[in-house]
BAROBA-940014 format. One line per 8 residues: for each residue x, y, z of N, C-alpha, C. Coordinates in Angstrom, 3 decimals. Layout:
<atoms>
X:Y:Z:X:Y:Z:X:Y:Z ~ ...
</atoms>
This chain:
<atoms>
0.833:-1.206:0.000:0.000:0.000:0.000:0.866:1.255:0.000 ~ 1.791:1.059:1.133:2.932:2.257:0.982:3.242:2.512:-0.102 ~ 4.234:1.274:-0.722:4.593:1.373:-2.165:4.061:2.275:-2.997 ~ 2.843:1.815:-3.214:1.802:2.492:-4.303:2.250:3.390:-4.262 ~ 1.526:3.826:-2.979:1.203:5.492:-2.593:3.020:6.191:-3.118 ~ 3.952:5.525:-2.771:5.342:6.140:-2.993:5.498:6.659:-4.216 ~ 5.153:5.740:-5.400:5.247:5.864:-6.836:4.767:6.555:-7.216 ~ 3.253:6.730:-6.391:2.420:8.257:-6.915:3.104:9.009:-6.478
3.727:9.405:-5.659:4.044:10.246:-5.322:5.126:11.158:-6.081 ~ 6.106:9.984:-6.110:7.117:10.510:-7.211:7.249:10.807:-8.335 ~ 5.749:9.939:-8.949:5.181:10.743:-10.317:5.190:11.596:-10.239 ~ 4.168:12.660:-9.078:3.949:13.836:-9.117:4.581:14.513:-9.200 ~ 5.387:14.318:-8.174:6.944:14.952:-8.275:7.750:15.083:-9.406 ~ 8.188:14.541:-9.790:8.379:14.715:-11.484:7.884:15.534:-12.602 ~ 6.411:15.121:-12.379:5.323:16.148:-12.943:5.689:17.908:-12.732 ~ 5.680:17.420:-11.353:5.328:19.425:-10.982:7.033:20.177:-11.092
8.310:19.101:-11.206:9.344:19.743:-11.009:9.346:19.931:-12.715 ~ 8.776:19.426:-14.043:8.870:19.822:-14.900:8.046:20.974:-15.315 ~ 6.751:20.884:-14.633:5.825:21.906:-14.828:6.467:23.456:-14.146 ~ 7.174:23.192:-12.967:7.669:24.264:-11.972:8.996:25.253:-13.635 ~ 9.527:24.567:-13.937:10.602:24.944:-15.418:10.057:25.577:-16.217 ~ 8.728:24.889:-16.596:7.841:25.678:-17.960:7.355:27.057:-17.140 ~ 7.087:27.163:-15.938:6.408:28.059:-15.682:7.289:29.062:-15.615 ~ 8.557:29.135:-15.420:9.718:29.906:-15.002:10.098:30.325:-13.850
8.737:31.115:-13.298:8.784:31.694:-11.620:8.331:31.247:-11.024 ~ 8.191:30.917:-9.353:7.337:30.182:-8.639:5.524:30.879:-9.074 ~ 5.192:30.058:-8.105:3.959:30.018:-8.324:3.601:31.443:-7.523 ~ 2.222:31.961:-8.483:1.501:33.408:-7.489:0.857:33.031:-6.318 ~ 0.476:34.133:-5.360:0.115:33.622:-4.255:-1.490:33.191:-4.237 ~ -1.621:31.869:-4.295:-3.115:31.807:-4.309:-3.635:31.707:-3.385 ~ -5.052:31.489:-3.014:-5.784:31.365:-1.198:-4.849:30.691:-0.433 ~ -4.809:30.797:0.403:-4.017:29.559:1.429:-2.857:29.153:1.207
-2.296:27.625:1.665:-1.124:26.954:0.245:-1.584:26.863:-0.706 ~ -1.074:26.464:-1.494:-0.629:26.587:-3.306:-1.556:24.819:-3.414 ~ -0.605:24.296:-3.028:-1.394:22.278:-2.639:-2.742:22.661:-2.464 ~ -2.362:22.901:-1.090:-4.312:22.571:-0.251:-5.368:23.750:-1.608 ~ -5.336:24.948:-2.000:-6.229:25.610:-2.950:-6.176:24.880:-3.862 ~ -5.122:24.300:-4.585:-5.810:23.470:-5.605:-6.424:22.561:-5.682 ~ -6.280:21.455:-4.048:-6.709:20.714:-4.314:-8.396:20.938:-3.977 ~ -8.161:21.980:-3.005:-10.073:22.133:-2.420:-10.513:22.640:-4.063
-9.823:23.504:-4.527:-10.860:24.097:-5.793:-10.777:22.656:-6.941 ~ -10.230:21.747:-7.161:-10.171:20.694:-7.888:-11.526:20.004:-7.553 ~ -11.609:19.329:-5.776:-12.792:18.952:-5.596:-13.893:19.091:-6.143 ~ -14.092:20.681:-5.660:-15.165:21.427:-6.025:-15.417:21.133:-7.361 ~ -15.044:21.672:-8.434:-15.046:21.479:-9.791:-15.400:19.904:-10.140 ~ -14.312:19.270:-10.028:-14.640:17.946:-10.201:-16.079:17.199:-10.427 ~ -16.388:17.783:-8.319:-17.846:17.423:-8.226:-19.212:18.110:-8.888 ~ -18.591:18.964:-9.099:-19.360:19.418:-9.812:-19.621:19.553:-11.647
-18.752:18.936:-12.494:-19.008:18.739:-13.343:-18.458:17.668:-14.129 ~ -17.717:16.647:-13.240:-17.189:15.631:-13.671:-15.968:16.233:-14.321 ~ -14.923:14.443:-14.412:-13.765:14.570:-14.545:-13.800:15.422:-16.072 ~ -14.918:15.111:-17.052:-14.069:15.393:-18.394:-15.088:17.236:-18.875 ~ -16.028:17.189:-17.553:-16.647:18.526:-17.959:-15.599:20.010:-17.013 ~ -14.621:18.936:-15.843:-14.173:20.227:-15.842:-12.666:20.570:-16.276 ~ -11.987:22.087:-16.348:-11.135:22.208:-17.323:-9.973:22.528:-16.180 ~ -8.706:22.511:-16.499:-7.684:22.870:-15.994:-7.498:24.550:-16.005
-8.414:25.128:-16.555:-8.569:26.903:-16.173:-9.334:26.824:-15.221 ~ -10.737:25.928:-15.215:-11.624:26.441:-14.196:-10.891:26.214:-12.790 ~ -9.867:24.933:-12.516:-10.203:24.614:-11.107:-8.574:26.134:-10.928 ~ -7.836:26.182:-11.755:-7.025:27.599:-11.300:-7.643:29.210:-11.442 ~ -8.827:28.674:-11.845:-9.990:30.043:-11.639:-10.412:30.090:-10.206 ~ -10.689:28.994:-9.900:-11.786:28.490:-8.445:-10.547:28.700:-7.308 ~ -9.163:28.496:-7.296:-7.537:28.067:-6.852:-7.721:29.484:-6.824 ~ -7.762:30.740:-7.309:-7.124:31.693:-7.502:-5.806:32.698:-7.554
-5.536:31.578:-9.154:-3.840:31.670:-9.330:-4.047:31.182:-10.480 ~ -3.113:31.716:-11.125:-2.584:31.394:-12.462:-2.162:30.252:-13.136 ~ -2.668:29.759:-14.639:-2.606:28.734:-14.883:-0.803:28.346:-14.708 ~ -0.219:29.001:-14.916:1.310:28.637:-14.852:1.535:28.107:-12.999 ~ 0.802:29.112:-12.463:0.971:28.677:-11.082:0.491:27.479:-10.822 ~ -0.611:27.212:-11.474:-1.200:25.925:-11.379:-0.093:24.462:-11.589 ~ 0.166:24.876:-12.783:1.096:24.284:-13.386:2.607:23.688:-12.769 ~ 2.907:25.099:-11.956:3.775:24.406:-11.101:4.055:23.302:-10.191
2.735:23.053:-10.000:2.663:21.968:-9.094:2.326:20.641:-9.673 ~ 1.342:20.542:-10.853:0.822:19.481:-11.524:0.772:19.537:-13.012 ~ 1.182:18.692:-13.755:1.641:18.955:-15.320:0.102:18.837:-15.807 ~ -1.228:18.472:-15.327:-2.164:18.847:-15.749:-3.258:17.915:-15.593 ~ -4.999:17.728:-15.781:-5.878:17.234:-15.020:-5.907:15.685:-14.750 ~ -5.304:15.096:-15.417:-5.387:13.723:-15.304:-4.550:13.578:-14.027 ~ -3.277:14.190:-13.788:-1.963:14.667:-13.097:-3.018:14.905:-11.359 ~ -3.598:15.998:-11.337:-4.359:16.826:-10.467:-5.794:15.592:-9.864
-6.400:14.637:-10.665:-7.181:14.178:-9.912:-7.086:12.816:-9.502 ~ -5.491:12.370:-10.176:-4.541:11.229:-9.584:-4.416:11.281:-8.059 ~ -3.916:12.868:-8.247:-3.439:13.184:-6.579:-4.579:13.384:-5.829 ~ -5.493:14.278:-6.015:-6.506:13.977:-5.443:-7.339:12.842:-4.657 ~ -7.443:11.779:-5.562:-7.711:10.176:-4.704:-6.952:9.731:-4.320 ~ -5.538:10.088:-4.723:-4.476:9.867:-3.938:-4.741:9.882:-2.310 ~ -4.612:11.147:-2.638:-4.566:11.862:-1.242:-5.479:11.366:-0.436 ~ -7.037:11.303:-0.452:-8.182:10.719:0.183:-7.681:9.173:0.608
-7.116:8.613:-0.067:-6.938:7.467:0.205:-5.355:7.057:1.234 ~ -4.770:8.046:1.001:-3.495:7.797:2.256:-4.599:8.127:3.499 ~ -5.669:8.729:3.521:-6.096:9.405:4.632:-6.532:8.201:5.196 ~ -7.397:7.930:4.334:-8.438:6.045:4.624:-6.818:5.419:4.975 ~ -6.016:4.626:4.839:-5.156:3.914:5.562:-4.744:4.284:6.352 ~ -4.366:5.466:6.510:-3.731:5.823:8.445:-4.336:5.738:9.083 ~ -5.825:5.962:8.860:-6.974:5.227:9.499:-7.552:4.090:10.078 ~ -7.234:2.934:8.944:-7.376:1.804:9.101:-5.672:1.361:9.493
-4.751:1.783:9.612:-3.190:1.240:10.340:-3.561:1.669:11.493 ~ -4.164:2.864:11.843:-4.624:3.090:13.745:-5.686:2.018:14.490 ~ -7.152:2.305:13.517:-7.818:1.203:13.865:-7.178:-0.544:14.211 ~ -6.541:-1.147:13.317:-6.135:-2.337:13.555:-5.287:-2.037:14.087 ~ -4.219:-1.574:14.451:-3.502:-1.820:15.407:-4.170:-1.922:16.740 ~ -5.226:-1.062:17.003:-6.385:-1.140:18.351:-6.766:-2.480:18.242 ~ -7.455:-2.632:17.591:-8.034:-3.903:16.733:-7.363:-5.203:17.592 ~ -6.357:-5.636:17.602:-4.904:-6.681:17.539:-5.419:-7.581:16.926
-5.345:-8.714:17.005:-5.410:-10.182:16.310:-6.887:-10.570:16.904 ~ -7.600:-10.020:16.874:-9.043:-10.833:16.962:-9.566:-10.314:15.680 ~ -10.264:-11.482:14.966:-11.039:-11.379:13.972:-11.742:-9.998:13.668 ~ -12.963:-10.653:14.827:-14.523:-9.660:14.213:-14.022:-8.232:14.724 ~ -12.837:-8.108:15.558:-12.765:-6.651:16.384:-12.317:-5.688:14.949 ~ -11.000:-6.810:14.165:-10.448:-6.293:12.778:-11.435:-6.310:11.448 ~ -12.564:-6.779:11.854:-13.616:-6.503:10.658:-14.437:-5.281:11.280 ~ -14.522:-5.143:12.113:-15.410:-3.929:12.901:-14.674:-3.087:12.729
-13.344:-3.171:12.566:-12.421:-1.754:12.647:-12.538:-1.259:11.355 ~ -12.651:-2.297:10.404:-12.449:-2.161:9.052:-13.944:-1.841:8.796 ~ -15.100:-2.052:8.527:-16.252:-1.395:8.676:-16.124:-0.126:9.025 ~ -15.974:0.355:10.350:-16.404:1.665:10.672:-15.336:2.517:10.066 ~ -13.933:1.947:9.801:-13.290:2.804:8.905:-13.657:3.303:8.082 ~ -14.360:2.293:6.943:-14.720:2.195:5.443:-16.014:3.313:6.007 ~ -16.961:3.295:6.684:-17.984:3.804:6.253:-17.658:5.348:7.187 ~ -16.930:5.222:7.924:-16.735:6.873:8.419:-15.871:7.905:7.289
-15.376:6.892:6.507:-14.549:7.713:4.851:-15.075:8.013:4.064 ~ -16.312:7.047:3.933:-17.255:7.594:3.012:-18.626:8.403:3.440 ~ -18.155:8.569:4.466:-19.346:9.862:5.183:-18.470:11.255:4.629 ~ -17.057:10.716:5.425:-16.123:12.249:5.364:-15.196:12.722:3.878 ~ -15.345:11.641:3.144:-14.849:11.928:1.805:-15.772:11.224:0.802 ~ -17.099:11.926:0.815:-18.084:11.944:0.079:-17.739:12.009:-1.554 ~ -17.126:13.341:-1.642:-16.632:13.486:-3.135:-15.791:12.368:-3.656 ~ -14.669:12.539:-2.771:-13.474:11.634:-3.732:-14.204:10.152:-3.679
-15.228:9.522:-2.882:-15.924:8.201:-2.928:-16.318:8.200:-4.387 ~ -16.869:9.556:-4.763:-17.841:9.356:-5.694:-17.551:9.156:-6.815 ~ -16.181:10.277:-7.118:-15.246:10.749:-8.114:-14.497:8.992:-8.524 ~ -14.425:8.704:-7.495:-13.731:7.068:-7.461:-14.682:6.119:-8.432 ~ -15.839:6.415:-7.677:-16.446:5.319:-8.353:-17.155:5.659:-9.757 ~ -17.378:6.834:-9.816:-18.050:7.176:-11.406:-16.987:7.621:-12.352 ~ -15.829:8.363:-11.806:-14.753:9.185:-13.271:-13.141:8.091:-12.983 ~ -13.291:7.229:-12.275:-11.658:6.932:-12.359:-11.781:6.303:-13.831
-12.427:5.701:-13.853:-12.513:4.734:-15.517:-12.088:5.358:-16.544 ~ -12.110:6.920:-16.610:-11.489:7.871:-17.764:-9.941:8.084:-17.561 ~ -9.434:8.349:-16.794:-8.153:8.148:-16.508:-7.303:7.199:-17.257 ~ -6.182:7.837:-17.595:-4.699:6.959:-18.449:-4.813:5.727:-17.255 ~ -4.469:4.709:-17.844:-3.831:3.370:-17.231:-2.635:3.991:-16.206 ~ -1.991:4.997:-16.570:-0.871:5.027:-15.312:-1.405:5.961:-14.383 ~ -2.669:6.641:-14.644:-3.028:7.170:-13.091:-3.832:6.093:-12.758 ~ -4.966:5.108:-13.466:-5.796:4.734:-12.759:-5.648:3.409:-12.425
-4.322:3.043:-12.807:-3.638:1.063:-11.814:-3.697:1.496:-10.742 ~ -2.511:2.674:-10.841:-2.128:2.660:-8.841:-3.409:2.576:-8.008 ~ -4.113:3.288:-8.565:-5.293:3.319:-7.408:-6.020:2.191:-7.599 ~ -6.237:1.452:-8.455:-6.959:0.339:-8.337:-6.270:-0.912:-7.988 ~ -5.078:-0.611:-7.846:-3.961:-1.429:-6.929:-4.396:-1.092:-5.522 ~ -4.381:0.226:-4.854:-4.704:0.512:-3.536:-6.859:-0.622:-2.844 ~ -7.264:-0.159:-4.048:-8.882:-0.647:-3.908:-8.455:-1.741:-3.854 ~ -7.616:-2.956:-4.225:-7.544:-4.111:-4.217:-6.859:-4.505:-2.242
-6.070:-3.920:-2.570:-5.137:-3.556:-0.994:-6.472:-3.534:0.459 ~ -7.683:-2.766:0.175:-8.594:-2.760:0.901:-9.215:-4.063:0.761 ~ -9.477:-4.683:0.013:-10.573:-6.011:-0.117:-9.589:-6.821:0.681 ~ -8.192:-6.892:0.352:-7.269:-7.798:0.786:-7.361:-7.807:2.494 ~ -7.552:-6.648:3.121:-7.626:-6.075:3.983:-8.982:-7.173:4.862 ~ -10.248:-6.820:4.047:-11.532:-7.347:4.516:-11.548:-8.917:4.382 ~ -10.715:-9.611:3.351:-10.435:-10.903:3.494:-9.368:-11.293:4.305 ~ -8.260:-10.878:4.669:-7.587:-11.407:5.682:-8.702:-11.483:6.976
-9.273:-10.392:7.620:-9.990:-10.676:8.793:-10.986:-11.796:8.538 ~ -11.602:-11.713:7.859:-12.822:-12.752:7.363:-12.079:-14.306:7.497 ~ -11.233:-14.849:6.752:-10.586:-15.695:6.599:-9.973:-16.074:8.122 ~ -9.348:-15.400:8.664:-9.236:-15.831:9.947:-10.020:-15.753:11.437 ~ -11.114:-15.479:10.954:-12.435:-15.205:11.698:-13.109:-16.913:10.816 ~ -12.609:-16.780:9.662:-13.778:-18.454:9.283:-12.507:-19.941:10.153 ~ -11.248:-19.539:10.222:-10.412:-20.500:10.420:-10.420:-20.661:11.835 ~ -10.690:-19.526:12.695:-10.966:-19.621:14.392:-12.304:-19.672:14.690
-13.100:-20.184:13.647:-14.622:-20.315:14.476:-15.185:-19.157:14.583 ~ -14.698:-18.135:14.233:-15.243:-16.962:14.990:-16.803:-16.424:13.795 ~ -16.298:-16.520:12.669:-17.054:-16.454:11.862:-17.910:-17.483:10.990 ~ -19.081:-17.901:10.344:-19.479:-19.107:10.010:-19.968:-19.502:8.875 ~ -19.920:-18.706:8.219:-20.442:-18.355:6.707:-20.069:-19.376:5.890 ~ -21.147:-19.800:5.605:-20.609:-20.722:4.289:-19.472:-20.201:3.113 ~ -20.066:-18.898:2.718:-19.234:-18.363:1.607:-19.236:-17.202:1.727 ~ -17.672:-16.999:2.226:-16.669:-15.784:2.759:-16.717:-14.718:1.765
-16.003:-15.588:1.083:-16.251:-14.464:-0.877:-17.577:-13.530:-0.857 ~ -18.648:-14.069:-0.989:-19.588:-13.433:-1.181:-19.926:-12.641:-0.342 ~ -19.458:-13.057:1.415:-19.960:-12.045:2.022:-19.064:-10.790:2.169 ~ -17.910:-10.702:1.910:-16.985:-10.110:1.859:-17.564:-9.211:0.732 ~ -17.813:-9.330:-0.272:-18.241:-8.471:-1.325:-19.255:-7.818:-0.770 ~ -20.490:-8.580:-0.740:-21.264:-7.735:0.286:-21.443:-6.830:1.350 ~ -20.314:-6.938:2.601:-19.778:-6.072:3.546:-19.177:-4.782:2.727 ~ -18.493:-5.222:2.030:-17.499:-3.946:1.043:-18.672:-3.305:-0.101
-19.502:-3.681:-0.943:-19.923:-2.938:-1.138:-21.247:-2.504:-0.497 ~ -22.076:-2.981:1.059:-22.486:-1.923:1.542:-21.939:-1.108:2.489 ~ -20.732:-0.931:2.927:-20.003:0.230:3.055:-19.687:1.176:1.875 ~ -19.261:0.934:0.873:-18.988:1.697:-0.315:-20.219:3.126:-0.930 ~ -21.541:2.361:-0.536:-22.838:2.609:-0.985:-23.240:3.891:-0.172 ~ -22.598:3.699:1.079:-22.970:4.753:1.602:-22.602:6.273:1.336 ~ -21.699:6.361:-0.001:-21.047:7.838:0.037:-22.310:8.106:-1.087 ~ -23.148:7.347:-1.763:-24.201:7.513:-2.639:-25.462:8.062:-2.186
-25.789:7.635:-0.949:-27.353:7.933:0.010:-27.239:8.762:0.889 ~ -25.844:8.408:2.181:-26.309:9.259:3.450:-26.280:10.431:3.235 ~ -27.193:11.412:4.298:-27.302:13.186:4.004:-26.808:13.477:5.572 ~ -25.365:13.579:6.204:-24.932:13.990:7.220:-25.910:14.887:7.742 ~ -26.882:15.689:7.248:-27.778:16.406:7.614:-29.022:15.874:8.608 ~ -29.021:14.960:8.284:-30.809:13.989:8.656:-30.317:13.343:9.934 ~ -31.068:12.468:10.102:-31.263:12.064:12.023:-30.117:10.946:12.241 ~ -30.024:9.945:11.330:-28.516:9.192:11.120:-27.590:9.811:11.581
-26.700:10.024:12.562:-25.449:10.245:12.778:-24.280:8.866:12.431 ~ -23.361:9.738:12.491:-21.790:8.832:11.468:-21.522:7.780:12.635 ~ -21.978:7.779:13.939:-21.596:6.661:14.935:-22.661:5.797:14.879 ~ -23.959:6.202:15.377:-24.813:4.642:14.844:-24.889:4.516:13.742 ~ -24.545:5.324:12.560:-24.656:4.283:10.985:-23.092:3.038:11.377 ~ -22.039:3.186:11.919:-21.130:2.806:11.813:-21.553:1.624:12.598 ~ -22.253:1.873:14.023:-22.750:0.465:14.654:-23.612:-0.340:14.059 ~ -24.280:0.260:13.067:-25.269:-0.713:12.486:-24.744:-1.849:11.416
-24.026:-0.677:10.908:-23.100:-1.492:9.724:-22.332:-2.692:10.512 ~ -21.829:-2.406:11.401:-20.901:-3.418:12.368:-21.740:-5.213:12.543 ~ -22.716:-4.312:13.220:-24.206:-5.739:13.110:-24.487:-6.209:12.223 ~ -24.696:-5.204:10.952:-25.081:-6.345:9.660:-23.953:-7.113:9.023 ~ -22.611:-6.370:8.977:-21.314:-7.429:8.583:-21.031:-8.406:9.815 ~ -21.496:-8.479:10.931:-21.371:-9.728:11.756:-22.317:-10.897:11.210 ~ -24.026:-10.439:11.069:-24.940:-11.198:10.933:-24.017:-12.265:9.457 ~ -24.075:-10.990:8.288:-23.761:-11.838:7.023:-22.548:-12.598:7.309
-21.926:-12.942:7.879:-20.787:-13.641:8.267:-20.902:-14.916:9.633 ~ -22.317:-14.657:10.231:-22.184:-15.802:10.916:-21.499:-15.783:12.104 ~ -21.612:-13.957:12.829:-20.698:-14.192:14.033:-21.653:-13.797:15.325 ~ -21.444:-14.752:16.221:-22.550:-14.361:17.505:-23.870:-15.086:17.473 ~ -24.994:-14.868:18.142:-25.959:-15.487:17.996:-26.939:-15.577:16.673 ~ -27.497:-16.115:16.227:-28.534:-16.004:14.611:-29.481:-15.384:15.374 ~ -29.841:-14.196:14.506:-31.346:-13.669:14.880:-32.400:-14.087:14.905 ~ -33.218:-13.977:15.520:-34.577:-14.509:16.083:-35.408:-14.171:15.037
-36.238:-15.363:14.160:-37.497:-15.238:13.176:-38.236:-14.183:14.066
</atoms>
């Protein structure tokens, strides 16, 4: 997972130290840092008109700074919304490396950790969930492996616990596979429906979710007809 994330990284890097040359001078002063404005005005844009409706002027319109300034940092949009899920997604693993480490070697505690991870990310990174799941598919093959190297890294994640939750009894499921898919994509689902606004709060959606990936897995008592 590190890995990945390393390679992106040094893409970028690459990217923006050639882009930083074309531009000649550093970058103008835009809102805030130079990073964090582009990346909040990237969001924005993004979500709002998709990867291929929005342009590399608008999100250094929205940034307020110059396309060269822009430039300095990212050689351009494919470049800019690499890093973007990038970024969302180092966030989701330091997350889930804190959680499991709490977690230790019990099964259902490391599927519960991994649940409320997954679905407190997609409460709090609504966009990049979305951006993930509807615009990565447009993306060059070399922005959109790494990350679908990282999405694989997570399932791997939900099957190690599962698997050793079916090998200690802990879990009982006939078929792990399937429920595993199931757990993962109704966590996933949630960056599509919930309205942080309404009576649901992000801690009992997270306990509930916890209960229904126990039930589909066969851990604890069977519910009562």
């Amino acid at each position: 997972m590190d890995t990945t994330s390393g390679k992106a990284a040094d893409k970028s890097g690459k990217a923006a130290g050639k882009s930083g040359k074309a531009a000649g001078n550093g970058p103008s002063s835009p809102r805030g840092n130079g990073r964090d404005a582009i990346m909040d005005a990237a969001r924005d844009v993004f979500a709002e008109r998709g990867y291929f409706g929005a342009s590399i002027r608008d999100i250094a319109k929205r940034a307020d700074m110059s396309l060269s300034a822009l430039y300095y940092y990212y050689s351009g949009k494919a470049e800019l919304f690499h890093a973007l899920i990038e970024d969302s997604l180092d966030d989701y693993f330091r997350h889930c490396e804190k959680e499991l480490t709490q977690a230790g070697d019990d099964p259902a505690a490391r599927l519960a950790a991994l649940v409320r991870v997954t679905v407190d990310y997609r409460v709090r990174r609504r966009v990049e969930s979305l951006l993930t799941l509807q615009e990565l598919r447009y993306l060059e093959p070399e922005y959109r492996n790494p990350i679908i190297e990282r999405r694989h890294a997570v399932s791997g994640l939900f099957q190690k616990a599962i698997d050793d939750g079916i090998a200690g009894g802990v879990f009982r499921t006939p078929h792990p596979d399937d429920a595993r898919r199931a757990v993962m994509a109704m966590c996933n689902a949630v960056a599509q429906w919930y309205d942080p606004s309404g009576d649901l709060g992000t801690t009992e959606l997270c306990d509930r979710y916890v209960r229904l990936a126990f039930a589909m897995l066969g851990h604890g008592e069977a519910p009562s007809r």
